[in-house]
LUMSE-305584 format. One line per 10 residues: number of its first residue (from 0); for each residue x, y, z of C-alpha. Coordinates in steps of 0.2 Angstrom, whole numbers, plus 5000, padded with zeros to 4 digits. Example, Ala and Ser with C-alpha at 12.3 -4.5 7.8 and 13.67 -1.06 7.14 Angstrom:
residues 2
0) 5062,4978,5039 | 5068,4995,5036 .
END
This chain:
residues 389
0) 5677,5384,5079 | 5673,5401,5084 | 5677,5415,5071 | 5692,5428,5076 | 5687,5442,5086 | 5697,5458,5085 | 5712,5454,5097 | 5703,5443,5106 | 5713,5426,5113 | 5707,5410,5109 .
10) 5708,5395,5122 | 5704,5376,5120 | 5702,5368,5134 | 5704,5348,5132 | 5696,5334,5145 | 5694,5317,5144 | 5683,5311,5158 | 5667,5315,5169 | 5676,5324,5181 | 5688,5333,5172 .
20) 5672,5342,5160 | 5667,5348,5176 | 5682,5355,5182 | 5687,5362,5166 | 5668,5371,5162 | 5671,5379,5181 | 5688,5385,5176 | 5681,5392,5161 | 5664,5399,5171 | 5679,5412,5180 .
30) 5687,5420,5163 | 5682,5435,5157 | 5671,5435,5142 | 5688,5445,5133 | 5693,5427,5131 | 5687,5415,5117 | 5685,5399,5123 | 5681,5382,5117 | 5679,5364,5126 | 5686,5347,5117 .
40) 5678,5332,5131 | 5690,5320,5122 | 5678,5306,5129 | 5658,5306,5132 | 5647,5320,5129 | 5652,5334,5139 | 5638,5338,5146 | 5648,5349,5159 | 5651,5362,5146 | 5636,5365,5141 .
50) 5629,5383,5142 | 5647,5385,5147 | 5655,5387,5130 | 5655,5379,5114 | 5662,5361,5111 | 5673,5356,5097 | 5679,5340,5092 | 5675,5323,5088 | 5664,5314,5102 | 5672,5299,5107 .
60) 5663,5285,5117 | 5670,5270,5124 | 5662,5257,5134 | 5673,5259,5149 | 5672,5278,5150 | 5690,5278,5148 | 5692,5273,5167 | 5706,5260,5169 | 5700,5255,5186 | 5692,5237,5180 .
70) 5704,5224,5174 | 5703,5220,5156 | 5694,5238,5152 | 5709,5242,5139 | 5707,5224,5130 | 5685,5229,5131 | 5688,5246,5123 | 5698,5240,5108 | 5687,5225,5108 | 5673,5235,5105 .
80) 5683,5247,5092 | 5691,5260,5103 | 5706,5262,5090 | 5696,5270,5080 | 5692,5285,5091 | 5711,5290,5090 | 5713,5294,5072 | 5701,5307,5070 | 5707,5313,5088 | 5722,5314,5082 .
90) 5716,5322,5066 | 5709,5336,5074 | 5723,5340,5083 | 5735,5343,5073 | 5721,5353,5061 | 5718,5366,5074 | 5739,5368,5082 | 5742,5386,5081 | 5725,5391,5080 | 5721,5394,5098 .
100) 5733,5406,5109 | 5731,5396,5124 | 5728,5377,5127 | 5723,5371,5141 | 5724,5351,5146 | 5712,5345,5162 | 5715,5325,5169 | 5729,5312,5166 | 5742,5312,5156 | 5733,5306,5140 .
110) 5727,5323,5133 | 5744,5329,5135 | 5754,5314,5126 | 5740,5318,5111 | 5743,5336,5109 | 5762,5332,5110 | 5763,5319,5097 | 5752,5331,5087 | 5765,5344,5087 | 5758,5356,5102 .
120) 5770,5363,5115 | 5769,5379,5126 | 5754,5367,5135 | 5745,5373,5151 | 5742,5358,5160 | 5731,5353,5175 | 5735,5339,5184 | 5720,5332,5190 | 5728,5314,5193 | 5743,5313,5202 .
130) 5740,5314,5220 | 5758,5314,5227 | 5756,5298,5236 | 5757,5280,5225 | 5755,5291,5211 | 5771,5299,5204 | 5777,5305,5189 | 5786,5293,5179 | 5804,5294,5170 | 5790,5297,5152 .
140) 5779,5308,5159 | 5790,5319,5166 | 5800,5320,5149 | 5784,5321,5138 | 5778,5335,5152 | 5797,5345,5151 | 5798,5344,5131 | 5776,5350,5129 | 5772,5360,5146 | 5773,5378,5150 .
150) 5765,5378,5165 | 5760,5364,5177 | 5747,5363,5191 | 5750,5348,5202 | 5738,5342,5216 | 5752,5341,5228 | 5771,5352,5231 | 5782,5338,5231 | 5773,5334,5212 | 5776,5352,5209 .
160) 5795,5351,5216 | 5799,5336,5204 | 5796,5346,5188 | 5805,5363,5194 | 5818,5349,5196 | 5816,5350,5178 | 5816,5368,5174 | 5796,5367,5173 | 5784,5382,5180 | 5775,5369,5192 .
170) 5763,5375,5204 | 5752,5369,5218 | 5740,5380,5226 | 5729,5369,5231 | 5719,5353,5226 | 5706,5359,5210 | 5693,5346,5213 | 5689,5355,5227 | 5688,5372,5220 | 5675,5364,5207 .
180) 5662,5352,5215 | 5648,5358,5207 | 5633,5363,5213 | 5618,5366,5205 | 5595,5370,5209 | 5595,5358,5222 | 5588,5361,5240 | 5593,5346,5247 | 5593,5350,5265 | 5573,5356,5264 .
190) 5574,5337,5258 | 5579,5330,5276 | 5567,5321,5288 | 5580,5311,5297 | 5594,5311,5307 | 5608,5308,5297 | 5609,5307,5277 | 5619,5298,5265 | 5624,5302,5246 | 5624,5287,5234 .
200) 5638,5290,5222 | 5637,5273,5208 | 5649,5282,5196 | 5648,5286,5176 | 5655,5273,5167 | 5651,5255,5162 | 5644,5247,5178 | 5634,5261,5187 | 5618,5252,5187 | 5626,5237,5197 .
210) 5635,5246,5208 | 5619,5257,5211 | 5609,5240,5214 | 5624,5235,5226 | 5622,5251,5237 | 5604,5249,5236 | 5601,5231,5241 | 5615,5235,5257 | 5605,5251,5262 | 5589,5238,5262 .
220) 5599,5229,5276 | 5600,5245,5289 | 5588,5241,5305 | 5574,5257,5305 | 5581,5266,5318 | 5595,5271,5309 | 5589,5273,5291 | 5595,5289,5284 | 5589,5301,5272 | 5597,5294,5255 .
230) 5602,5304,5239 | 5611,5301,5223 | 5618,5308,5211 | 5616,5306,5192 | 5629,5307,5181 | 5626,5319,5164 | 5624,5300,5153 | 5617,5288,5167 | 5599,5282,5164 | 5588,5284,5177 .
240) 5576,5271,5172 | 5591,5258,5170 | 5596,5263,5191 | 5577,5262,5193 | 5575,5244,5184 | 5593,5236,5190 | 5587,5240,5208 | 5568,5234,5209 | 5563,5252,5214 | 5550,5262,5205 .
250) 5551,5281,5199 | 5540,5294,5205 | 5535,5305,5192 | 5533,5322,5199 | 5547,5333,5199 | 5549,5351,5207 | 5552,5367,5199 | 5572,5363,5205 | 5583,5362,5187 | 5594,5347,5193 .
260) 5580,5338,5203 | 5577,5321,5194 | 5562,5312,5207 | 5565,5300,5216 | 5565,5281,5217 | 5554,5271,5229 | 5548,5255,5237 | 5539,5252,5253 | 5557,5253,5262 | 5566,5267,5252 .
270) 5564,5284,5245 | 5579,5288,5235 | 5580,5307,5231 | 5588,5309,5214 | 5596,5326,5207 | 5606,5327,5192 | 5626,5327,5195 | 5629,5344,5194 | 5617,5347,5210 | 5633,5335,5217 .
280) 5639,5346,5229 | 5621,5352,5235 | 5619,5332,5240 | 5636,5333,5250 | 5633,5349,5260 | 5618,5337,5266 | 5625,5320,5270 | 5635,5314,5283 | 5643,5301,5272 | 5642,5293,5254 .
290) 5644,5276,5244 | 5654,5279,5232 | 5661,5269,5216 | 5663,5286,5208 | 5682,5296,5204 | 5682,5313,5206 | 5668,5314,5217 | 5675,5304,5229 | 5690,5314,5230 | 5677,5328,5233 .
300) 5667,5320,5245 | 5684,5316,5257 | 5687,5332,5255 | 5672,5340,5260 | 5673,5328,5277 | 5661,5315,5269 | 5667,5299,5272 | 5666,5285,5260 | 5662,5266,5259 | 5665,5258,5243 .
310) 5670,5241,5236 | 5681,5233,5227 | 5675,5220,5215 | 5682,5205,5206 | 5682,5216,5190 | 5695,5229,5197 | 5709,5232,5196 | 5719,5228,5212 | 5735,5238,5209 | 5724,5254,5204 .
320) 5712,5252,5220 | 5727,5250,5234 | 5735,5262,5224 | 5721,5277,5227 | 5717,5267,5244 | 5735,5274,5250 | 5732,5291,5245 | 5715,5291,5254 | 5719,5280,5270 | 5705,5277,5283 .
330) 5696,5291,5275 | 5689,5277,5262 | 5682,5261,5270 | 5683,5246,5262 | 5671,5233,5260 | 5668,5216,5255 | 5657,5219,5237 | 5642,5212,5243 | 5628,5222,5254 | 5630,5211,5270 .
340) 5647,5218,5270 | 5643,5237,5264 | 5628,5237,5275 | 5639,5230,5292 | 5650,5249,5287 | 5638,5260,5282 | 5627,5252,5299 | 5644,5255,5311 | 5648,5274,5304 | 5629,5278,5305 .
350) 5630,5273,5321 | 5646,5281,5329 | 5648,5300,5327 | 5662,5300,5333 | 5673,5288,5321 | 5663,5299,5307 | 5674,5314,5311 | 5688,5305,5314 | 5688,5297,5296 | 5681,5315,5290 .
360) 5695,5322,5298 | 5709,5311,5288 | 5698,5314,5272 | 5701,5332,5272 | 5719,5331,5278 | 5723,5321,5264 | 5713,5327,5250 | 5718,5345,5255 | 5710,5361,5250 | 5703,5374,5239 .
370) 5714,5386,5230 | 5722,5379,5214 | 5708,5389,5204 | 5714,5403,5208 | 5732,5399,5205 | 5727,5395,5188 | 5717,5411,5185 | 5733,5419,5192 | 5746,5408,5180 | 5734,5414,5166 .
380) 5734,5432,5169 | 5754,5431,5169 | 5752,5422,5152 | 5740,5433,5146 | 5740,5450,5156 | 5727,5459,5145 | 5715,5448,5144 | 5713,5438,5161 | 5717,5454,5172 .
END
């Protein structure tokens, strides 16, 4: 932990996924260097902080990721001794209550039900999960939220308008994930020799190098005329030579000068280009539309007019997927999870323009926009006028 300054505030900032280290590293990128801050990526290595600010905390891996989207991923986590990540969680937690002035909680509902049973109120909270459609706040939640939370950003206003229901300062200026796609040393449009481009999004957790293989072996199945430039985006603990081996390509060794460019995988059909996942949003301005198993970065993607093909697979959980499939509506296709039945989507949307915008149109309405960051730079400045000002 960092040693204290002469009035200067101290913030931790607690995530616990891919996404939200991203989202919480940009926040922190926009503070003032009056501020203190400190990162605790309650899962993974949280890569997304680094150069950012300092992390604290005990790492935590599990072999899901902490996603709950397969079925069974709870019972594989304690399986493969998950329980013992919470103790020393725990333990930390209620070490460091009182010593930072401000703490602020990025994702779900899990960092804030820790730092509540560890005896930490007055929370700043960014919801990163509840989207206002299928997912609402529960009776719990919102009585963890009313008895730990100061201040609330919710995604959505009728999220917001539940919790002032309770007496709670909730807020929704916007949707955050689309303040903080992040973008990174990547030129991929100087990258582009064909008509249309697509982003390969496989994911961050447990299955990436299958779903990358699925993607793969579907984009394979697209008649000449209509194959597309083809990108994907690497996530901070994937391994490259895993994607490479899982989906019979080969890596290229040479690299550019570019920070985030990682090669590219070939075969006499394909040329994948490769950039690390904080070049994301570099790949997105260039793409038409993206495969996606991923989170976050799908929200992103909808958002930034991208639509999205993706699959569900027997390993899913089917409650969770029509749960996020309401929320994004025809924005998201649906496919069969095999590559005749991604290829027939992707080879229809390649080919019609026209239902592209339409779906990109439904993406971005539903998603919605930028401007939650600076809602929570402005609920800060309130909370801490001298500093954040």
């Amino acid at each position: 932990m960092v040693a204290e300054g002469a009035g200067r505030r101290r913030y931790l900032f607690i995530s616990n996924g891919h996404g939200e280290d991203w989202i919480g590293a940009a926040i922190v990128a926009q503070l003032p260097a009056t501020v203190e801050v400190e990162a605790y990526p309650m899962i993974g290595a949280g890569s997304a902080y680094a150069g950012v600010c300092p992390i604290v905390g005990p790492r935590a891996s599990l072999r899901s990721g902490g996603s709950r989207t397969a079925k069974g991923s709870l019972r594989e986590d304690l399986a493969g001794g998950g329980l013992g990540t919470i103790p020393p969680a725990l333990q930390f937690l209620r070490r460091i209550r009182g010593y930072y002035d401000e703490v602020v909680v990025i994702g779900d509902m899990v960092g804030v039900i820790a730092a509540y049973i560890t005896g930490h109120r007055d929370l700043f909270y960014v919801d990163c999960y509840k989207t206002g459609y299928a997912r609402l706040y529960s009776a719990l939640e919102k009585w963890v939220i009313r008895q730990s939370c100061a201040v609330v950003i919710s995604r959505r206003q009728n999220l917001a308008d539940m919790l002032i229901a309770l007496g709670v300062d909730a807020r929704c200026g916007g949707n955050i994930m689309m303040d903080t796609i992040p973008y990174g040393d990547y030129d991929a449009a100087a990258r582009r020799n064909r008509a249309q481009a697509v982003t390969l999004l496989p994911g961050s957790r447990g299955p990436t190098s299958d779903n990358f293989a699925l993607q793969v072996q579907a984009l394979r199945r697209l008649p000449a005329e209509l194959m597309p430039d083809i990108f994907v985006a690497v996530a901070g603990e994937v391994d490259v030579n895993e994607l490479a081996g899982r989906s019979g390509l080969s890596r290229s060794p040479l690299l550019s000068s570019e920070r985030a460019d990682l090669g590219v995988l070939v075969d006499d059909q394909l040329t994948i280009h490769m950039a690390r996942g904080g070049a994301m949003g570099n790949l997105l301005a260039a793409s038409d539309l993206v495969l996606s198993q991923a989170g976050t970065a799908t929200t992103q993607a909808l958002g930034l007019g991208r639509p999205s093909i993706t699959f569900v697979s027997s390993a899913d959980r089917r409650s969770r997927f029509e749960a996020e499939q309401r929320y994004f509506g025809e924005a998201r296709v649906e496919t069969p999870a095999n590559a005749e039945g991604i290829g027939a989507a992707l080879e229809r949307l390649l080919a019609d323009p026209a239902e592209r915008q339409r779906l990109a149109e439904i993406g971005q309405a539903r998603v919605g926009g930028p401007g939650a960051l600076q809602t929570i730079l402005s609920a800060l400045a309130e909370r801490h006028p001298v500093e954040i000002a």
